[in-house]
Rosetta silent file (secondary structure, phi, psi, omega in degrees, C-alpha in Angstrom):
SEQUENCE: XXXXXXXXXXXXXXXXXXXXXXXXXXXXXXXXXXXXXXXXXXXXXXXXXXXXXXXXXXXXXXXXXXXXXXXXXXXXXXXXXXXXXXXXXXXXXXXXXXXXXXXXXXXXXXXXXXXXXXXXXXXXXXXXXXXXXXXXXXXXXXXXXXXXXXXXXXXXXXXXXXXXXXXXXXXXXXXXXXX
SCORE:     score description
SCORE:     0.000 S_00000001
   1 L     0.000  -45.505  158.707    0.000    0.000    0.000 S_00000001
   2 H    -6.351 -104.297  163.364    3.036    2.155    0.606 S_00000001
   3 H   -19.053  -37.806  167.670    4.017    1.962   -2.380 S_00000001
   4 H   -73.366  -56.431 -168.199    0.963    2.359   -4.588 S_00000001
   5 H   -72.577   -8.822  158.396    0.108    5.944   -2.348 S_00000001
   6 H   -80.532  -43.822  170.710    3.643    6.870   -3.182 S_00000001
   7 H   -55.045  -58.578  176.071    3.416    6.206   -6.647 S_00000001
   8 H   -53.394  -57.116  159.400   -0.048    7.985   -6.894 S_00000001
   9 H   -19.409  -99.642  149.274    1.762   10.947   -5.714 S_00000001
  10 H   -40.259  -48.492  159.930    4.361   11.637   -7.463 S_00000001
  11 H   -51.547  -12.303 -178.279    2.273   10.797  -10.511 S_00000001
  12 H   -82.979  -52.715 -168.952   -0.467   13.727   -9.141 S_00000001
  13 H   -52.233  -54.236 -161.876    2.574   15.985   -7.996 S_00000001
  14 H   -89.688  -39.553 -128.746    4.318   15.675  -11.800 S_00000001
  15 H  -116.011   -8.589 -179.836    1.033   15.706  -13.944 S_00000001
  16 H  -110.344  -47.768  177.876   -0.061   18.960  -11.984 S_00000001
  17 H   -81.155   14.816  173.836    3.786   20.810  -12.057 S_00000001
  18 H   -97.995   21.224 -178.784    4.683   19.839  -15.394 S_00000001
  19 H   -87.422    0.681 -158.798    2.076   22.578  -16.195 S_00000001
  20 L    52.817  165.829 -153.906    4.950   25.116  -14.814 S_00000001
  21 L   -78.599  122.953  170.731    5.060   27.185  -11.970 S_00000001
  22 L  -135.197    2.566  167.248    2.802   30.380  -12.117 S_00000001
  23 L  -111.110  -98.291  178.192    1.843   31.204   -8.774 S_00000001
  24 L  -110.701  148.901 -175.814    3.955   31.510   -5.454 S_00000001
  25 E  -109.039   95.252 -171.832    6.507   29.199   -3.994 S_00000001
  26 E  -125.017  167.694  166.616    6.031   28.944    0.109 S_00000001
  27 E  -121.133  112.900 -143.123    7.566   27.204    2.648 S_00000001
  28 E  -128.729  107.372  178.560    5.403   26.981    5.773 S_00000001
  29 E  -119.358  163.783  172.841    6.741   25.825    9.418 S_00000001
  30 E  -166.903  178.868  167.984    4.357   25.974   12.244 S_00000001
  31 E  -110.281  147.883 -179.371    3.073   24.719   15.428 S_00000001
  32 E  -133.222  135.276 -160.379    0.351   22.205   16.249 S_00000001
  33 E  -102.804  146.936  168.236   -2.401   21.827   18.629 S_00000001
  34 E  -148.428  118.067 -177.500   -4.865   18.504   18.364 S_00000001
  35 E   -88.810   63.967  173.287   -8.091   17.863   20.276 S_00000001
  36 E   -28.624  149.835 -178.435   -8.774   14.262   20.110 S_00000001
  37 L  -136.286  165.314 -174.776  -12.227   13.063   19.035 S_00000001
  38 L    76.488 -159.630  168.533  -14.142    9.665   19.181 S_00000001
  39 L   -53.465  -22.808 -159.340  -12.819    6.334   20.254 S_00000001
  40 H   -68.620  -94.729  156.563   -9.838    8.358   19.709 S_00000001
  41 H   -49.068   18.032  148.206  -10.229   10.727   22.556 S_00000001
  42 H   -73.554  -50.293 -151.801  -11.339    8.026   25.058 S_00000001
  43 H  -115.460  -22.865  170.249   -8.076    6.646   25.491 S_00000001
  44 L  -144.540  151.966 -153.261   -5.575   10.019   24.589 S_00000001
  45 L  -106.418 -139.406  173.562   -5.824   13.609   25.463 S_00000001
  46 E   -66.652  152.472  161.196   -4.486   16.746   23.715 S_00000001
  47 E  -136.415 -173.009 -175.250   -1.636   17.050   21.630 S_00000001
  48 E   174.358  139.508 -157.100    0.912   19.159   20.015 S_00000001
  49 E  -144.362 -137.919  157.594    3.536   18.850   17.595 S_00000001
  50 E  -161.197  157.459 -179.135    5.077   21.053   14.452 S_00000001
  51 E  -145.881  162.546 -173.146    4.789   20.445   10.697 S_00000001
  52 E  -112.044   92.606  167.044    6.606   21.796    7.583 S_00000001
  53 E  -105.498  119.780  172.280    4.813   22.375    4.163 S_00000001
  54 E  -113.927  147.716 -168.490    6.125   23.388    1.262 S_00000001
  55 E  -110.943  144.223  136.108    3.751   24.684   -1.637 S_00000001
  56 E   -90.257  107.178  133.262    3.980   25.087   -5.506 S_00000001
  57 E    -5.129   88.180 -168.940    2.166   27.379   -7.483 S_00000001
  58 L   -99.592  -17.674 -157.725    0.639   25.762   -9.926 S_00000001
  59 L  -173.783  153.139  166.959   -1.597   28.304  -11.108 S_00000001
  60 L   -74.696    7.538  161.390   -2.643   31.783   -9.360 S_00000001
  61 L  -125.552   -1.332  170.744   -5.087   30.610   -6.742 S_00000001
  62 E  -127.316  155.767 -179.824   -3.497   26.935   -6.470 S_00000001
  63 E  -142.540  135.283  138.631   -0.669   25.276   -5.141 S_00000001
  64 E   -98.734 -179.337 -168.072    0.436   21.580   -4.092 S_00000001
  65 E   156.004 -142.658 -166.157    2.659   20.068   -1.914 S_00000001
  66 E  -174.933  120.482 -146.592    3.340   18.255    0.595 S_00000001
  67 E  -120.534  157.860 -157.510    3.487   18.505    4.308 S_00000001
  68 E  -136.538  133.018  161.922    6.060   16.579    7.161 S_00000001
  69 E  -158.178 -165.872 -164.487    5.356   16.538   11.013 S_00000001
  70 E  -158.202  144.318  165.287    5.335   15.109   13.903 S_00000001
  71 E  -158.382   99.870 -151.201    2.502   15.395   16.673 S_00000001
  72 E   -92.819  152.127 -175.600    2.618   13.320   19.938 S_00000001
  73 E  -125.377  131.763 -177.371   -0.866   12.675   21.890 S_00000001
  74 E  -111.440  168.345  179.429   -0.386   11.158   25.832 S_00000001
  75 L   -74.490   90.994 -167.145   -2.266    8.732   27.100 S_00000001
  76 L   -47.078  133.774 -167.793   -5.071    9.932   29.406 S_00000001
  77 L   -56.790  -22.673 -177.021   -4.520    9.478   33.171 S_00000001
  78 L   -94.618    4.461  166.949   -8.360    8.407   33.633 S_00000001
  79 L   -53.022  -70.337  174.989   -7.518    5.861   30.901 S_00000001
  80 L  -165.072  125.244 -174.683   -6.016    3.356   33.499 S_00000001
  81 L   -75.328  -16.531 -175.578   -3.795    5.022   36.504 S_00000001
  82 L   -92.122   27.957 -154.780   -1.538    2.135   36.525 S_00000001
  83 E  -139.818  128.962  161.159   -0.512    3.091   32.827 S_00000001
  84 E  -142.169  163.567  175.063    1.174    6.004   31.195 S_00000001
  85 E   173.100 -169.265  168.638    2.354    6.208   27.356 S_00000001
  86 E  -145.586  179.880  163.474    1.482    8.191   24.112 S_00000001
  87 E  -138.935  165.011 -165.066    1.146    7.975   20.514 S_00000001
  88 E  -110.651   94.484  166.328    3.187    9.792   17.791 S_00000001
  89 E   -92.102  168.145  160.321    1.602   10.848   14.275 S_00000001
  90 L  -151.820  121.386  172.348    3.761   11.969   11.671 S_00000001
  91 E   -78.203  143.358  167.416    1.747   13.110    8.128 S_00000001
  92 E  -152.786  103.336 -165.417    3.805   12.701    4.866 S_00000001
  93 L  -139.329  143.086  167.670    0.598   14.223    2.995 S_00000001
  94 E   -91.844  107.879  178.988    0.073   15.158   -0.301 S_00000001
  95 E  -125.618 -176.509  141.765   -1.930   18.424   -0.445 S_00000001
  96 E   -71.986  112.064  179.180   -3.648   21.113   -2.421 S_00000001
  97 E  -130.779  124.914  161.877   -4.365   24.630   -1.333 S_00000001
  98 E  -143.065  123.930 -170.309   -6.269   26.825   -3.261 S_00000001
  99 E   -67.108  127.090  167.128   -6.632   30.510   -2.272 S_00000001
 100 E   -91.441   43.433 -152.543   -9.619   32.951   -1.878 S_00000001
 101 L    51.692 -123.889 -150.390   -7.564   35.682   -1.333 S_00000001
 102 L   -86.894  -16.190  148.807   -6.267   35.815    2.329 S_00000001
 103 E   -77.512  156.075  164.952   -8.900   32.442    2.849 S_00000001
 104 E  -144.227  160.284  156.768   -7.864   29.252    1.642 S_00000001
 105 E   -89.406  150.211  147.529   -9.007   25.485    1.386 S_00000001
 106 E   172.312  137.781 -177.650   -6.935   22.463    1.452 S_00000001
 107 E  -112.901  155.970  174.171   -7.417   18.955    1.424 S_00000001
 108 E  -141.819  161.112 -164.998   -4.738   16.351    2.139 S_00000001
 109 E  -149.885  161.115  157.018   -4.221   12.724    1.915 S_00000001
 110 L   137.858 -176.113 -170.248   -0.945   10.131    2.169 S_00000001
 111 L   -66.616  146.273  163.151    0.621    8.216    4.786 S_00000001
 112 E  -124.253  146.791  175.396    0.693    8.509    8.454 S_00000001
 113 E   -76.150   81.402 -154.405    3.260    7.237   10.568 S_00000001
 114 L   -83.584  150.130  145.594    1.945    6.018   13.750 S_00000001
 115 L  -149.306  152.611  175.974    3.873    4.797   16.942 S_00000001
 116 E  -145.624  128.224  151.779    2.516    4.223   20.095 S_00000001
 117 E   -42.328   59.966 -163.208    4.268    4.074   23.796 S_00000001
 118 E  -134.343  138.664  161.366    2.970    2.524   26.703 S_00000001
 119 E  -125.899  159.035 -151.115    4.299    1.600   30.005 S_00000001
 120 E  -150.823  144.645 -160.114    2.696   -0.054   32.762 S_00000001
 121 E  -144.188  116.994 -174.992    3.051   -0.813   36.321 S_00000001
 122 E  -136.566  131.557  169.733    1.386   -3.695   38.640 S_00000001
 123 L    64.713   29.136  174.259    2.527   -5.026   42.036 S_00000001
 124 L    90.157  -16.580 -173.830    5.840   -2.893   42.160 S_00000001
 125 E   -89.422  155.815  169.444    7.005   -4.470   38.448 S_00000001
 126 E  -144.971  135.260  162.436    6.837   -2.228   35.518 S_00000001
 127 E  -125.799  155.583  169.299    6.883   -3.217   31.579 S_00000001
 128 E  -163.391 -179.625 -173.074    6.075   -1.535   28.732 S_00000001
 129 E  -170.625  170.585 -172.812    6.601   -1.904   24.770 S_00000001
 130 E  -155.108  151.489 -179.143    5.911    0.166   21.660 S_00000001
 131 E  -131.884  154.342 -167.453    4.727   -0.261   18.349 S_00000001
 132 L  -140.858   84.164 -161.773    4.679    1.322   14.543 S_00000001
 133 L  -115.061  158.774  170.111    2.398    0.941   11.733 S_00000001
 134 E  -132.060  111.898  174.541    1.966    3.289    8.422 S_00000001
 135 E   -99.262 -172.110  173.022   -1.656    3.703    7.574 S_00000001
 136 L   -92.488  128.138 -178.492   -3.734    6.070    5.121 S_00000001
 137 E  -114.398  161.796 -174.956   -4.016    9.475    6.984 S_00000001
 138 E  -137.334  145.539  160.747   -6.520   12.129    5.645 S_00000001
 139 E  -143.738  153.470  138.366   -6.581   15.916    6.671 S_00000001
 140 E  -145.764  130.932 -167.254   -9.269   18.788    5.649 S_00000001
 141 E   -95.750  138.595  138.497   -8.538   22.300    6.224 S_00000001
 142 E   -92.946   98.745 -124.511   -9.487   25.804    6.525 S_00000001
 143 E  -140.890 -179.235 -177.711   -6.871   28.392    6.931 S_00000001
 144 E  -152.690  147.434  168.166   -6.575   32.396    6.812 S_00000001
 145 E  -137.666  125.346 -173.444   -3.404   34.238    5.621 S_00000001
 146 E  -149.518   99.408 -124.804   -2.579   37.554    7.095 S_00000001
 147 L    23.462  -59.073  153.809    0.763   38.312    5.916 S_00000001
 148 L  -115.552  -20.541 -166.371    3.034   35.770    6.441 S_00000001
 149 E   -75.607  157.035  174.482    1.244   34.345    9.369 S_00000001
 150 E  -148.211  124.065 -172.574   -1.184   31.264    8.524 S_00000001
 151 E  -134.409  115.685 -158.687   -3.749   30.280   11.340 S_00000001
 152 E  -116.205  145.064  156.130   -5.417   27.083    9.950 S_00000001
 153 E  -127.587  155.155 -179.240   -8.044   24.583   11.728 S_00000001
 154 E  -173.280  143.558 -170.889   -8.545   20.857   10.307 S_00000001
 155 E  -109.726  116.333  178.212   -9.986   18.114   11.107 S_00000001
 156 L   -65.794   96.398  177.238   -7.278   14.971   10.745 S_00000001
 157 E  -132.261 -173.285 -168.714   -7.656   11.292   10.508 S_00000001
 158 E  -161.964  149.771 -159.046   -6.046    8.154   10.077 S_00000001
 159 E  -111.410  140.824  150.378   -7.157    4.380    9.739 S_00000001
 160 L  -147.858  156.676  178.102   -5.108    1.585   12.017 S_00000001
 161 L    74.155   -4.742 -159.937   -5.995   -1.336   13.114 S_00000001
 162 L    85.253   37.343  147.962   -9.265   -1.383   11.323 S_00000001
 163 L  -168.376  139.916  178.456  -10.512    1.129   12.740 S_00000001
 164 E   -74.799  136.009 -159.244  -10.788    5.127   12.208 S_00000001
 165 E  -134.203  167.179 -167.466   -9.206    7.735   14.629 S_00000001
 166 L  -146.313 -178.781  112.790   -9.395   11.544   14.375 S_00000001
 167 E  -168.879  150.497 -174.126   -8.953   14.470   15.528 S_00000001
 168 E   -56.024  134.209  172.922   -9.532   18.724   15.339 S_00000001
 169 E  -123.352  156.181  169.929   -6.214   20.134   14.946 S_00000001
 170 E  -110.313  118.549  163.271   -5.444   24.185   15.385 S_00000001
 171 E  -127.223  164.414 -159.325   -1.806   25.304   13.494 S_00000001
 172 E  -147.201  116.926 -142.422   -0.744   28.709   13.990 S_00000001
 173 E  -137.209  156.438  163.497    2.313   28.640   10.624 S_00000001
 174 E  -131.834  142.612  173.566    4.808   31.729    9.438 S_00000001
 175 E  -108.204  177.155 -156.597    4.932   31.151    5.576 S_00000001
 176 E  -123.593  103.603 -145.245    8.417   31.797    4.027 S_00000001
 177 E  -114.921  124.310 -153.170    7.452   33.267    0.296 S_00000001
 178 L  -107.668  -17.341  163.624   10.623   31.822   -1.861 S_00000001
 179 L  -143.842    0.000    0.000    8.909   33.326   -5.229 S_00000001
């Protein structure tokens, strides 16, 4: 599956730039807030991470690209008290943005990198172990740009296990304008 959602990529990413560049070039870092939801947010609480995007110009109100993070979620204390751990996303997303002047859209799709953290403690012994899978992650966004800053909301998700997990994310971005 890798493989195939990498491949679909690149083939979206070159069949959309080989049109040449015509709008703006950005570079985006930022910070990120996430509000579990669901089954999700039963078992882990808030999070916060940072992510990277960089856009192409494909056209003057669109861009793609393709955004890199990291966002760890811990593992709520009313979960089980004899337990603490997290989980880790990290997005390798393919996106889209396309601008309404200082609003924009943008949807995103590609892998997410999951790990999850847990340690555990009964009768004075303690174990723990951790695990790593790469599933299909989804994000769709709404964002504002008011000069360089970009203050975004989206709601994120990702399938493991057979089953779908989510959550509202806030990022609050500086973009870096490179054309």
């Amino acid at each position: 599956m890798k493989k195939v959602l990498l491949g679909l990529f690149f083939t979206v990413f070159t069949v959309l730039t080989g049109y040449g560049q015509q709008g703006r070039i950005d570079i985006n870092a930022g910070v990120d807030f996430g509000l579990p939801v669901g089954s999700f947010g039963d078992v882990y609480g808030f999070g916060y991470g940072a992510t990277v995007k960089g856009l192409y110009g494909i056209s003057e109100a669109g861009q793609v690209g393709l955004t890199l993070g990291y966002q760890r979620f811990g593992l709520k204390d009313s979960y089980d008290e004899n337990m603490s751990g997290s989980m880790g996303i990290s997005p390798v997303f393919a996106v889209y943005r396309h601008n309404f002047g200082g609003l924009y859209v943008e949807p995103q799709a590609g892998l997410s990198i999951n790990s999850v953290s847990l340690k555990a403690s009964a009768g004075g012994m303690g174990f723990g172990g951790s695990a790593s899978n790469t599933s299909f992650g989804y994000a769709a966004g709404l964002g504002y740009i008011i000069g360089n800053i970009d203050i975004s909301a989206r709601y994120q998700g990702l399938t493991q296990s057979g089953e779908n997990l989510g959550f509202i994310g806030l990022r609050i971005g500086y973009s870096f304008g490179i054309k």
